[in-house]
py3Dmol code that shows the C-alpha trace and the ligand (Angstrom):
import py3Dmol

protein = """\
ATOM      1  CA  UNK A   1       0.000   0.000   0.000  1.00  0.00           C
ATOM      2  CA  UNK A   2       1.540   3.370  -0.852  1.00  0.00           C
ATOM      3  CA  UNK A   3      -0.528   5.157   2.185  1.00  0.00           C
ATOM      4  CA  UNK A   4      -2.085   4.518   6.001  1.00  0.00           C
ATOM      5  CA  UNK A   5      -3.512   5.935   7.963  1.00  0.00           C
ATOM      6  CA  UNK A   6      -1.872   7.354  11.203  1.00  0.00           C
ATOM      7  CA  UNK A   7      -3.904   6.013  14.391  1.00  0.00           C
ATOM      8  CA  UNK A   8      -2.353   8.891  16.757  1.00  0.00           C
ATOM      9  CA  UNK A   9      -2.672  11.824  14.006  1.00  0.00           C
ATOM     10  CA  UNK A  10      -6.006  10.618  12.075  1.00  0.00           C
ATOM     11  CA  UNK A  11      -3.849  11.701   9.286  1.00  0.00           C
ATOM     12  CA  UNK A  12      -3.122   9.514   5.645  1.00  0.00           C
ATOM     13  CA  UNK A  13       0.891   9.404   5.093  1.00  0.00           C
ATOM     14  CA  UNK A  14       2.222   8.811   1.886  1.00  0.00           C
ATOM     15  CA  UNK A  15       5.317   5.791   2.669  1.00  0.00           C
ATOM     16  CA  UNK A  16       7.511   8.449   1.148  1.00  0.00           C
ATOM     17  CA  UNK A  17       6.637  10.511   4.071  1.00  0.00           C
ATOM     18  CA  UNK A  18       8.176   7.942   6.440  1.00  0.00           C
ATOM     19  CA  UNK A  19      11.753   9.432   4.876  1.00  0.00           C
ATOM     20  CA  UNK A  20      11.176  12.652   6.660  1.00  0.00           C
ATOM     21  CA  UNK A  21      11.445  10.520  10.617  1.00  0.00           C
ATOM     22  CA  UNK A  22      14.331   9.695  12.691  1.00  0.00           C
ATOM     23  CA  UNK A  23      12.474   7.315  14.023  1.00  0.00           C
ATOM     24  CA  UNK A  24       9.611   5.403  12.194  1.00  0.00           C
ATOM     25  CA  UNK A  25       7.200   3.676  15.226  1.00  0.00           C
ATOM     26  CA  UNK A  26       5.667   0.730  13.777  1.00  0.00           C
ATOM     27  CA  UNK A  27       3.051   0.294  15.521  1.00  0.00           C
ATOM     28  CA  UNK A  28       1.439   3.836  14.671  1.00  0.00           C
ATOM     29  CA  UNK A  29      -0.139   2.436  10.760  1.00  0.00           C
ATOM     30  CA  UNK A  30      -3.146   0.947  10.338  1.00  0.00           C
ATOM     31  CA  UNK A  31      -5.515   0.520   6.716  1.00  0.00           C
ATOM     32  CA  UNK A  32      -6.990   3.172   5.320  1.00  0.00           C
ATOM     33  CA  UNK A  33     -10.362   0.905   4.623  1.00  0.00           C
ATOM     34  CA  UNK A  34     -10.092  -0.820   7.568  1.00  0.00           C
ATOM     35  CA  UNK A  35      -8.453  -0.086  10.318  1.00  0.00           C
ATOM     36  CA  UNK A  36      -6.082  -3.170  10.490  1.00  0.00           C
ATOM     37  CA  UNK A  37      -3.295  -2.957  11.797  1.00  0.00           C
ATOM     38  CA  UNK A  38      -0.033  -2.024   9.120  1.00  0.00           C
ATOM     39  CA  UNK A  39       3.242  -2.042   8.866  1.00  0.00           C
ATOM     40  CA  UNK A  40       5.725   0.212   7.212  1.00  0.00           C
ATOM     41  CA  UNK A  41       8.830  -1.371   4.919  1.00  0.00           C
ATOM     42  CA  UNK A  42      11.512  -0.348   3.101  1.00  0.00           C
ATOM     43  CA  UNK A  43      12.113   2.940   4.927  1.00  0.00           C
ATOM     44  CA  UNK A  44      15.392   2.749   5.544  1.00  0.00           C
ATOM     45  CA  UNK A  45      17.777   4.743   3.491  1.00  0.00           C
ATOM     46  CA  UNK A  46      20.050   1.753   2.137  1.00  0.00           C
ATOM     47  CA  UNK A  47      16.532   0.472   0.435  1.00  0.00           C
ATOM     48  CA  UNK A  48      16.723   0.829  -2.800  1.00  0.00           C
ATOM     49  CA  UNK A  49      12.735   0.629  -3.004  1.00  0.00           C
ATOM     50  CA  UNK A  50      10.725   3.144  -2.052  1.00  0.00           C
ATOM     51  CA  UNK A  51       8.394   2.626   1.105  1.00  0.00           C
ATOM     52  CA  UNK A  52       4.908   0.814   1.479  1.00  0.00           C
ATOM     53  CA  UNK A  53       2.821   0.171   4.098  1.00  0.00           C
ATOM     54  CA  UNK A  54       2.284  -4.063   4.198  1.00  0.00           C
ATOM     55  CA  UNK A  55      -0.404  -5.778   6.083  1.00  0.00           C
ATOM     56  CA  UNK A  56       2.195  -8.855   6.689  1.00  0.00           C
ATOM     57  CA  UNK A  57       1.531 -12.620   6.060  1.00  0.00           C
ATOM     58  CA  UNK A  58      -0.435 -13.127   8.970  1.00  0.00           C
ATOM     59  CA  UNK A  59      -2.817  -9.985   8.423  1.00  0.00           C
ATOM     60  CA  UNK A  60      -6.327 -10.159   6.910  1.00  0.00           C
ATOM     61  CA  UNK A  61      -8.463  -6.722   5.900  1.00  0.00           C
ATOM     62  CA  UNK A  62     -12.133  -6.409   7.156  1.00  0.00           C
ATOM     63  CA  UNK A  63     -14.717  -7.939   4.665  1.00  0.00           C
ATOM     64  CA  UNK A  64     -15.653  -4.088   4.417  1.00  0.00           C
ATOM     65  CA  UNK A  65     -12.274  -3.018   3.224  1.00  0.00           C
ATOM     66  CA  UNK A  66     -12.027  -1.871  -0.020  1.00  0.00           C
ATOM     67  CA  UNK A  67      -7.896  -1.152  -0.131  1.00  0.00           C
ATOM     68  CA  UNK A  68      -7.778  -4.424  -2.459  1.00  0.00           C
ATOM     69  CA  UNK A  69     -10.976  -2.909  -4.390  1.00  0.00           C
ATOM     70  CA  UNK A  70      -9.075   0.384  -4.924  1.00  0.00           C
ATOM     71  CA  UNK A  71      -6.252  -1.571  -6.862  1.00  0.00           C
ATOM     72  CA  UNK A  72      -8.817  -3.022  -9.052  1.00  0.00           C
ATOM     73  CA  UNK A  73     -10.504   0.079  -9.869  1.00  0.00           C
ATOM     74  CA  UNK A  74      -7.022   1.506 -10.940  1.00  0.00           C
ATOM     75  CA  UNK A  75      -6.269  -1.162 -13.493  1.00  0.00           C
ATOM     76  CA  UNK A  76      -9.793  -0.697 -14.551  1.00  0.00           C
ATOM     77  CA  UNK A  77      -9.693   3.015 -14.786  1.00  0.00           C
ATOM     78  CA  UNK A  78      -6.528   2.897 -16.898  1.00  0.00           C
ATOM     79  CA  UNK A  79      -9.076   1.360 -19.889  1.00  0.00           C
ATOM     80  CA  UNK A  80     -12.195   3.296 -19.350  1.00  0.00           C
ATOM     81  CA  UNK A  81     -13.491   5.738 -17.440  1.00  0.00           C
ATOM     82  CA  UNK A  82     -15.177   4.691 -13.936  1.00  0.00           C
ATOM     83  CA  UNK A  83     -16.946   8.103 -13.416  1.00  0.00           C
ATOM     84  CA  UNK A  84     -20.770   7.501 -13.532  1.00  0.00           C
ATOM     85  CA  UNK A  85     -23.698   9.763 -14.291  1.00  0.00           C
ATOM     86  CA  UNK A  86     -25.840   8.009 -11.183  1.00  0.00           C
ATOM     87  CA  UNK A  87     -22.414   7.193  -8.569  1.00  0.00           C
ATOM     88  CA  UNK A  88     -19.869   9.738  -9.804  1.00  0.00           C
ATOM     89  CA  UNK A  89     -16.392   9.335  -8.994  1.00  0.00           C
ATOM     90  CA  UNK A  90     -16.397   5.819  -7.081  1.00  0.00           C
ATOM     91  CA  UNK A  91     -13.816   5.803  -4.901  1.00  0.00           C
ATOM     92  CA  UNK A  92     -12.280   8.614  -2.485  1.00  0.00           C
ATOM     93  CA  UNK A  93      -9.869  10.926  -4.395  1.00  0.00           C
ATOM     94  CA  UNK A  94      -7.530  13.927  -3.497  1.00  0.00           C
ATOM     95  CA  UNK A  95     -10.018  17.104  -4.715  1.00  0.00           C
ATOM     96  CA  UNK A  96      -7.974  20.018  -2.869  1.00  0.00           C
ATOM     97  CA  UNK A  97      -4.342  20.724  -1.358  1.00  0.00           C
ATOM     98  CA  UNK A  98      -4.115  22.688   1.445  1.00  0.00           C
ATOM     99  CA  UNK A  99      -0.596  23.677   2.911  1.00  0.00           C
ATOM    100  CA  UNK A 100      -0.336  23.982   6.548  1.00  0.00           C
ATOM    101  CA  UNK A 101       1.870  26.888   7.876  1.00  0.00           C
ATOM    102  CA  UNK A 102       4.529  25.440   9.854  1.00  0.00           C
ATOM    103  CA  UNK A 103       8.018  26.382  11.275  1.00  0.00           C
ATOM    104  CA  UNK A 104      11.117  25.568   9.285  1.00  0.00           C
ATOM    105  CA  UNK A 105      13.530  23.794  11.031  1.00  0.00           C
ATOM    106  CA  UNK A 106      17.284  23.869  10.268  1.00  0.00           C
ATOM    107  CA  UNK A 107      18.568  21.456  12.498  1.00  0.00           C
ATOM    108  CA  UNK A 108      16.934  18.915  12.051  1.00  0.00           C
ATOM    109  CA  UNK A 109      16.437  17.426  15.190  1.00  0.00           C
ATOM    110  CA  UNK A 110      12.605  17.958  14.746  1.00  0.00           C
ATOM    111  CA  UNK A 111      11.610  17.734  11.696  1.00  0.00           C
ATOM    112  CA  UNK A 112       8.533  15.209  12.350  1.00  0.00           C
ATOM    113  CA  UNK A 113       5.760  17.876  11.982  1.00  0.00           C
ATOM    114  CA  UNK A 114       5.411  17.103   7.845  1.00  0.00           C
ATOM    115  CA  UNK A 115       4.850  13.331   8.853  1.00  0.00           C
ATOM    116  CA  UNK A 116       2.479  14.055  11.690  1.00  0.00           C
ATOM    117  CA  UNK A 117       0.691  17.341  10.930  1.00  0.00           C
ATOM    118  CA  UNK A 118      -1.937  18.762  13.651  1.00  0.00           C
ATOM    119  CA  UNK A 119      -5.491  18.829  12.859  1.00  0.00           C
ATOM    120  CA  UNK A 120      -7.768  16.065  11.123  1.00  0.00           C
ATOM    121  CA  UNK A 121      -8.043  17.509   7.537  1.00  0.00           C
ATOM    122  CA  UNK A 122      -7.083  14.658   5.796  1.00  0.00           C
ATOM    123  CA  UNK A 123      -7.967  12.260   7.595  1.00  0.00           C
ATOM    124  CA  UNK A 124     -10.735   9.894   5.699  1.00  0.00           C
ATOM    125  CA  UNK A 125     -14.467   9.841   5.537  1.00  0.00           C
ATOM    126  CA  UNK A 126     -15.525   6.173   5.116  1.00  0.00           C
ATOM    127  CA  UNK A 127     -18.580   7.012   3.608  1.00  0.00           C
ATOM    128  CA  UNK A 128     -21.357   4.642   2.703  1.00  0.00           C
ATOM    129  CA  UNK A 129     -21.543   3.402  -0.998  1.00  0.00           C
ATOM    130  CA  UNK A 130     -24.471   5.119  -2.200  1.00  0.00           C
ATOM    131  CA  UNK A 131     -22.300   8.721  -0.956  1.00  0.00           C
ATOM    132  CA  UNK A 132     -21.798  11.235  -3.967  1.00  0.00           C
ATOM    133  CA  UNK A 133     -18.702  12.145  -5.354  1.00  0.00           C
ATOM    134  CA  UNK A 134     -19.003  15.391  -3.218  1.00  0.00           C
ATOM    135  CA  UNK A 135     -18.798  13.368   0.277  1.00  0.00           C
ATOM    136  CA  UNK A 136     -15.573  11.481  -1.224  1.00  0.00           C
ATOM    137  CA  UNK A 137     -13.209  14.501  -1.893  1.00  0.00           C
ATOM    138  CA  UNK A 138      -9.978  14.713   0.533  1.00  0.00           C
ATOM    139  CA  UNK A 139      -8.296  17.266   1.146  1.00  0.00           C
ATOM    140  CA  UNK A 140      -4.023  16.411   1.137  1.00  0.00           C
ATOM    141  CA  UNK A 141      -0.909  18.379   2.480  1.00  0.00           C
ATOM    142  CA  UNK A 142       1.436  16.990  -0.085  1.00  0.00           C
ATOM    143  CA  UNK A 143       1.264  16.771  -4.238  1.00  0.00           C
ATOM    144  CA  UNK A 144       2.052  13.202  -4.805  1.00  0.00           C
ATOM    145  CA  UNK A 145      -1.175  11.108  -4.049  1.00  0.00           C
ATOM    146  CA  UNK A 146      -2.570  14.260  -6.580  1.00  0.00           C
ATOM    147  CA  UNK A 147      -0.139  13.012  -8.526  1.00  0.00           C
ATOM    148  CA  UNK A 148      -0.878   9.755  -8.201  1.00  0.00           C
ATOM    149  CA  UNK A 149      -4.469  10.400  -9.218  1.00  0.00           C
ATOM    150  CA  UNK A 150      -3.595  12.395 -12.422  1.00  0.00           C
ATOM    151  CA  UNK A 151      -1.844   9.467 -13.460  1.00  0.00           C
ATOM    152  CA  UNK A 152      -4.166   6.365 -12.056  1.00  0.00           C
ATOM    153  CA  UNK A 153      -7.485   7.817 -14.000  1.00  0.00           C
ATOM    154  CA  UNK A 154      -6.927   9.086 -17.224  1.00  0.00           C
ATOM    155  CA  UNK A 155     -10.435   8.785 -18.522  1.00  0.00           C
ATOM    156  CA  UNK A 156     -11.922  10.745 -14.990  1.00  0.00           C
ATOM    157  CA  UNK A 157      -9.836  13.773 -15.195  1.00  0.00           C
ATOM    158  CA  UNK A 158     -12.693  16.165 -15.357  1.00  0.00           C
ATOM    159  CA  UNK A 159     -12.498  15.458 -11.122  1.00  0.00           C
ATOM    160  CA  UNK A 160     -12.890  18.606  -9.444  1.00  0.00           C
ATOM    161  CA  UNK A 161      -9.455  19.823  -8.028  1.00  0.00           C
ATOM    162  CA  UNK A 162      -8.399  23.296  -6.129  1.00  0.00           C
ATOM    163  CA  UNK A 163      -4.325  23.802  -5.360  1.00  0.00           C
ATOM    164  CA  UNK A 164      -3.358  27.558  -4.070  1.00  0.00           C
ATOM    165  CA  UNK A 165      -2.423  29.919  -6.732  1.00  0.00           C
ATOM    166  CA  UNK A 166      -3.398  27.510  -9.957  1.00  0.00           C
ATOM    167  CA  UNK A 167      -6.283  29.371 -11.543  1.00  0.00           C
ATOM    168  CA  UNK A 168      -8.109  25.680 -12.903  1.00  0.00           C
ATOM    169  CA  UNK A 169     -10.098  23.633 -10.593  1.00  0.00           C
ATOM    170  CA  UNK A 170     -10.040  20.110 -13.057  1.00  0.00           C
ATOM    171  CA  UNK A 171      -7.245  17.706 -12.869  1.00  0.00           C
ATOM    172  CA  UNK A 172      -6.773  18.382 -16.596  1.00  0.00           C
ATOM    173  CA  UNK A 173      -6.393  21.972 -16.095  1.00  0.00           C
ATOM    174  CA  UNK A 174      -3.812  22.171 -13.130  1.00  0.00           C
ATOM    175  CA  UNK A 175      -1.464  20.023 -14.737  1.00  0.00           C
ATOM    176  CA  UNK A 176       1.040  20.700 -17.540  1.00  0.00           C
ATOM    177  CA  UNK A 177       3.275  18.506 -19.331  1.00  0.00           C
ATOM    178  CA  UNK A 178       6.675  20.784 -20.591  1.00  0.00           C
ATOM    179  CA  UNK A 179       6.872  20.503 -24.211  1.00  0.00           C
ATOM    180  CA  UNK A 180       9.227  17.769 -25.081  1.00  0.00           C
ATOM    181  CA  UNK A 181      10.940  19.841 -27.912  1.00  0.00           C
ATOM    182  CA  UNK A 182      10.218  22.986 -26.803  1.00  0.00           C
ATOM    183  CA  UNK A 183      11.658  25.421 -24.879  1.00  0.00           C
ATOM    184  CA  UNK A 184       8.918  27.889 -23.881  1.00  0.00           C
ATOM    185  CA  UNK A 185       7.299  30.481 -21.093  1.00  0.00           C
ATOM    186  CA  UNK A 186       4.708  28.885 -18.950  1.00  0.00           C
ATOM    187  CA  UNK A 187       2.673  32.597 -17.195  1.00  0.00           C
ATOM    188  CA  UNK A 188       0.268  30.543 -15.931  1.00  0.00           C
ATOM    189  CA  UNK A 189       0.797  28.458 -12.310  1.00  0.00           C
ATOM    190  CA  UNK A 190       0.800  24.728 -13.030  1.00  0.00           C
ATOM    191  CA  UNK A 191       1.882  21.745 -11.559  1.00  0.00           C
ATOM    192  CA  UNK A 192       4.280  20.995 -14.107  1.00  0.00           C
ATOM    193  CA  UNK A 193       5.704  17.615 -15.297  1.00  0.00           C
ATOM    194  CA  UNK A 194       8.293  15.916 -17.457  1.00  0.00           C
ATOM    195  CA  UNK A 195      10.169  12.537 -17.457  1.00  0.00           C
ATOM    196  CA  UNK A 196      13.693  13.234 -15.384  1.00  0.00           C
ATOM    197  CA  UNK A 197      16.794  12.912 -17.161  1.00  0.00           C
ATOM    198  CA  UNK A 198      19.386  10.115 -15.629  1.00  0.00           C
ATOM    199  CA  UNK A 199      22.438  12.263 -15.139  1.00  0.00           C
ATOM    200  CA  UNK A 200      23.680  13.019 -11.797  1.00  0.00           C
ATOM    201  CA  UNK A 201      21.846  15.946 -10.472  1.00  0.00           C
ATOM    202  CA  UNK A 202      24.101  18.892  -8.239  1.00  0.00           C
ATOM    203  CA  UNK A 203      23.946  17.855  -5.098  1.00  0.00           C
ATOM    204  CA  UNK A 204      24.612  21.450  -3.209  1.00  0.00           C
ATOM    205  CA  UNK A 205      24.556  23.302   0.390  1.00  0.00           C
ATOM    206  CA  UNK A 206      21.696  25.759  -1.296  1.00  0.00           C
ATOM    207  CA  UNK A 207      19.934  23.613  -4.065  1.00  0.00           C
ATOM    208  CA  UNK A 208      19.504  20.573  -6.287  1.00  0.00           C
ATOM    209  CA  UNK A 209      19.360  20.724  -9.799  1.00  0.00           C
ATOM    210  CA  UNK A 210      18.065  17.600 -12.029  1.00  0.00           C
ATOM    211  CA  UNK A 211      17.677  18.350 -15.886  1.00  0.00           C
ATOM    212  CA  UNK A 212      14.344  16.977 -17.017  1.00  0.00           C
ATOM    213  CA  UNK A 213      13.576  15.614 -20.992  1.00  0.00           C
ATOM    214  CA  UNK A 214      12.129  18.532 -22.110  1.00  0.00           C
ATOM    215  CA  UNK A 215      13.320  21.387 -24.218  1.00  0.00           C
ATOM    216  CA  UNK A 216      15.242  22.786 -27.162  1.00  0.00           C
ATOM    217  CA  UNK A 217      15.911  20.073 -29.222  1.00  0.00           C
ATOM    218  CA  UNK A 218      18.622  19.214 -32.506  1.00  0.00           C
ATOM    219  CA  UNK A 219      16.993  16.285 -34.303  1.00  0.00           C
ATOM    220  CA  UNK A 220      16.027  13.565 -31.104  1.00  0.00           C
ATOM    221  CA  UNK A 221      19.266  15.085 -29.422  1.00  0.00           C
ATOM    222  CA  UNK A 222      17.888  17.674 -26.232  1.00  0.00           C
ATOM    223  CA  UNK A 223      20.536  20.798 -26.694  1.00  0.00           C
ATOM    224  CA  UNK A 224      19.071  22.688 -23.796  1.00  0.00           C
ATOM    225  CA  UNK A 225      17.269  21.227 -21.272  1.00  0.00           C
ATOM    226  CA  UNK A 226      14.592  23.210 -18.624  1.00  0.00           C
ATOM    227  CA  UNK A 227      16.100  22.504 -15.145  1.00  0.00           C
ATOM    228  CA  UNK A 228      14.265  22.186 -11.776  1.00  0.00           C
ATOM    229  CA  UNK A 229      16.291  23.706  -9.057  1.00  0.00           C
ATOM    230  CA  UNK A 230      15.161  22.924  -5.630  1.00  0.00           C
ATOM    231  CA  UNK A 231      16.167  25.606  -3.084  1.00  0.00           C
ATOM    232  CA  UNK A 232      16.772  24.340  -0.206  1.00  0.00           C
ATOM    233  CA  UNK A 233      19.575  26.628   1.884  1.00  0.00           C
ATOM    234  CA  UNK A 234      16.978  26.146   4.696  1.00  0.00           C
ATOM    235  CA  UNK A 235      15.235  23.379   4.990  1.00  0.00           C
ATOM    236  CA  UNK A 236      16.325  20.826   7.508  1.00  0.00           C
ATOM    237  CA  UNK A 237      18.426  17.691   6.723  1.00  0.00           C
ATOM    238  CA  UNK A 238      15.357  15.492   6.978  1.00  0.00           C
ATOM    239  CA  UNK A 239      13.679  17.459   4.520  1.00  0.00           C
ATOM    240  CA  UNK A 240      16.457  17.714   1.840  1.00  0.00           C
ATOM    241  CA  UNK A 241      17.049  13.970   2.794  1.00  0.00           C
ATOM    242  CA  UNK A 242      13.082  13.067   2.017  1.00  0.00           C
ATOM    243  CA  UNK A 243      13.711  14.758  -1.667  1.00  0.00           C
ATOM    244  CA  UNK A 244      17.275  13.188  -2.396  1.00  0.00           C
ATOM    245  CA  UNK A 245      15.586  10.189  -1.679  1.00  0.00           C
ATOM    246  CA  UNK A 246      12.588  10.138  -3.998  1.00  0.00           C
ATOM    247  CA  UNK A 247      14.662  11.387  -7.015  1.00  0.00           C
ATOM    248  CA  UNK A 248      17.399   8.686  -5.940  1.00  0.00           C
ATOM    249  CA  UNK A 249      14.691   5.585  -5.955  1.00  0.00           C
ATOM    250  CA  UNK A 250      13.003   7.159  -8.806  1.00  0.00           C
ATOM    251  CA  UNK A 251      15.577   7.197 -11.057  1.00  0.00           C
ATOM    252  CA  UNK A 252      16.784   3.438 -10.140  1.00  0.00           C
ATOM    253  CA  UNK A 253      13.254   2.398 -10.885  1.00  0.00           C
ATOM    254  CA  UNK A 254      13.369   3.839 -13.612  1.00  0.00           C
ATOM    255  CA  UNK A 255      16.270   2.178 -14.761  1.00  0.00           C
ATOM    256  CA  UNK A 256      14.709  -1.248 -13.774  1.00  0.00           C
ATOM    257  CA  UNK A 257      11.327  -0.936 -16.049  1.00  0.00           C
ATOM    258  CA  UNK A 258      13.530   0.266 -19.159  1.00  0.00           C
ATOM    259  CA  UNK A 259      15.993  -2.649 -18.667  1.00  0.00           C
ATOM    260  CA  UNK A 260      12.657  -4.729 -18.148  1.00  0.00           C
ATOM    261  CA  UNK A 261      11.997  -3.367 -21.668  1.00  0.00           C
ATOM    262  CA  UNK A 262       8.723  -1.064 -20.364  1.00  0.00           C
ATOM    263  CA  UNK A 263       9.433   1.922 -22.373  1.00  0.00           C
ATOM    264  CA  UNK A 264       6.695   3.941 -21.516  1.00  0.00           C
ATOM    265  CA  UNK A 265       7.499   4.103 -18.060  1.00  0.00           C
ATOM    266  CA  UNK A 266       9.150   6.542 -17.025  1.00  0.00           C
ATOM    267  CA  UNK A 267      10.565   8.905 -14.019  1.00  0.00           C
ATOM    268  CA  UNK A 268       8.295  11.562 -14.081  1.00  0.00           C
ATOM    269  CA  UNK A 269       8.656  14.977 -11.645  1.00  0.00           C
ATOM    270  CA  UNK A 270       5.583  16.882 -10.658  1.00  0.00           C
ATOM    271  CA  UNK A 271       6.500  20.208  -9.377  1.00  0.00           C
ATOM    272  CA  UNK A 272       4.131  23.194  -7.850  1.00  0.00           C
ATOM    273  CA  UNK A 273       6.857  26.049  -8.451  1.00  0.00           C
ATOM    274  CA  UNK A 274       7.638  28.679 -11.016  1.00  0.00           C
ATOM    275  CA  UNK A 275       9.474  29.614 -13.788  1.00  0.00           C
ATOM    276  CA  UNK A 276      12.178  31.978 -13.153  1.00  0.00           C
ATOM    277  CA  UNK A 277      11.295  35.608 -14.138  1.00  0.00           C
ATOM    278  CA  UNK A 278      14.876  35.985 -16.276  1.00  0.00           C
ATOM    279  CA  UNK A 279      15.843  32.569 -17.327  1.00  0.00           C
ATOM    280  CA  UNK A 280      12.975  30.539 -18.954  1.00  0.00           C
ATOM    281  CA  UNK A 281      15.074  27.568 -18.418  1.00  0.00           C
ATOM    282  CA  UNK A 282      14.752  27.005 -15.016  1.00  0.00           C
ATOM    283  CA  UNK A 283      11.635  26.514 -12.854  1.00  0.00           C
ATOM    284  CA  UNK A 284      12.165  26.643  -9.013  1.00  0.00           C
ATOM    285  CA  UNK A 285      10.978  24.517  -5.631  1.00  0.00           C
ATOM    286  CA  UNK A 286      10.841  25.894  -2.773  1.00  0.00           C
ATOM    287  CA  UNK A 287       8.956  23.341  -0.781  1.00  0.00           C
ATOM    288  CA  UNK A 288       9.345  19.864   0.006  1.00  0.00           C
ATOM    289  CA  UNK A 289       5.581  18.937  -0.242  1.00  0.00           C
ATOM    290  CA  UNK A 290       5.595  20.361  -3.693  1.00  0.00           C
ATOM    291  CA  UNK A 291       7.804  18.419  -5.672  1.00  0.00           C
ATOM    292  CA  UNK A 292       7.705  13.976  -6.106  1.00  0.00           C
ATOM    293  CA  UNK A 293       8.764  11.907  -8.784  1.00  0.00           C
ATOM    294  CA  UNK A 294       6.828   8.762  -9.916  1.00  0.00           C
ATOM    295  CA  UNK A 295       7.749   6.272 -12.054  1.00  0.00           C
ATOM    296  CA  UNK A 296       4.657   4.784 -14.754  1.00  0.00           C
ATOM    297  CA  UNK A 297       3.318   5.302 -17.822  1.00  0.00           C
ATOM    298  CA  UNK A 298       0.928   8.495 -18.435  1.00  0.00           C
ATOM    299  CA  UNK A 299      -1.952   7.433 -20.347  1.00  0.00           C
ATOM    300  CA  UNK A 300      -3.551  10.438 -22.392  1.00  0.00           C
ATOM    301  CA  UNK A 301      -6.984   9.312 -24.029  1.00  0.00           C
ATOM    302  CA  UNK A 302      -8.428  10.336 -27.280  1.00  0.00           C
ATOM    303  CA  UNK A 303     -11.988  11.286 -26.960  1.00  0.00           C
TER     304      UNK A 303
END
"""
ligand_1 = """\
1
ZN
Zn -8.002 -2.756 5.020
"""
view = py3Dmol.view(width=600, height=400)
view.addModel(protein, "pdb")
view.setStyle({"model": 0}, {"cartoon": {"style": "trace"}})
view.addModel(ligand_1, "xyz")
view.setStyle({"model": 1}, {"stick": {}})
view.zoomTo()
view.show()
């Protein structure tokens, strides 16, 4: 499972979000649909997978939980759209970010708040089946399970979706791919994507840089790249730690699905940030929760 719940908070965690702790407490998970008991894997940062959440051999959902359903529903909704005129969107879905003010913290020593925010606002409604699309909206603090969602339902992304400062309020409005052979002003706020480039990115006290696969191109060959610069002078070492990470296990799974001959998948960042004023080139991060990288194949449908 790629989320839980948090019993203490109320609050659903993305595994990635398990890179931000010193200290992960195991017994704090349980299922989103159920309640059951979870655990978290593969958070340590010699894994070379990213984390899940894993109910263990000897666990069992409810009969009620629909986790398992959920999967389902994706590999359905990759074919056809699952939106319904009577039901509407069947499942519960990310409709609206909301970033929490909180204090940076440069050491580091407590940088637990992103993983365990205050209040309930994302915690889940279970609600009955016969519940509109309206009751099964969720609001997130991070972009990825948006992310998740642009890619997961291709055919359904007329879902209604609000993130601060992007003018659209449909999935297919707020994002924006950067033209692959292109290199172009984007005015309007976005959450912009394109597949990363494999090259080492700089690795620096104030910022990351990773050249994505988009841009002026010769022929096939890129020539000039857009880059994604991550400030980051003063965030804490958790936080710069969380991103490293991501881009790190990205790229390697990356590498594993085109050795396993899937060509269409592929390392894709999502970033809420801007382009910079003077240099078209680059478009700039400034905040941990609004930057992931996922690695699948983006389905666009022809109507
Ligand atoms: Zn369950």
């Amino acid at each position: 499972m790629e989320s839980a719940l948090n019993r203490i908070t109320g609050e659903v965690v993305d595994a990635e979000q398990l890179w931000l702790l010193d200290l992960v407490d195991k017994d704090s998970y349980v299922c989103r649909g159920c309640g059951v008991k979870v655990l978290p894997a593969s958070f340590r940062p010699t894994n070379l997978v990213r984390p899940y959440f894993t109910i263990g051999s000897s666990g069992v959902h409810l009969p009620e939980c629909d986790v398992d359903g959920e999967q389902r529903l994706i590999q359905q909704a990759r074919q056809e759209r699952v939106s319904t005129p009577r039901v509407g969107f069947p499942a519960p879905y990310p409709s609206r970010l909301v970033l929490k003010e909180r204090r940076e913290v440069v050491d580091g020593s407590a940088a637990n708040d992103d993983a365990v925010p205050r209040g309930r606002s994302d915690a889940p409604e279970s609600p009955p089946r016969s519940a509109s699309t309206a009751q099964r909206k969720r609001v997130v603090a991070t972009i990825r399970q948006i992310c998740r969602t642009f890619i997961n339902f291709p055919y359904d992304r007329d879902l209604e979706l609000s993130v601060p400062g992007v003018e659209a309020d449909k999935y297919y409005g707020v994002f924006k791919k950067l033209k692959w052979d292109e290199l172009r002003r984007y005015p309007e706020p976005k959450i912009f994507y394109a597949a990363m480039r494999w090259g080492k990115p700089i690795d620096e006290a104030t910022h990351m840089e990773i050249v994505v696969d988009a841009g002026q191109r010769e022929g096939s060959k890129l020539v000039v790249g857009h880059r994604v610069r991550i400030e980051w002078a003063d965030w804490s070492e958790a936080r710069k730690t969380y991103v490293r990470r991501e881009l790190e296990v990205a790229r390697e799974e990356a590498k594993r699905a085109f050795e396993a001959g899937q060509k269409q998948k592929k390392a894709f960042v999502f970033i809420l940030g801007t382009q910079d004023a003077v240099d078209p080139v680059l478009f700039r991060v400034l905040d941990h929760r609004l930057i992931c990288c996922i690695v699948d194949e983006i389905i666009y449908p022809k109507f």
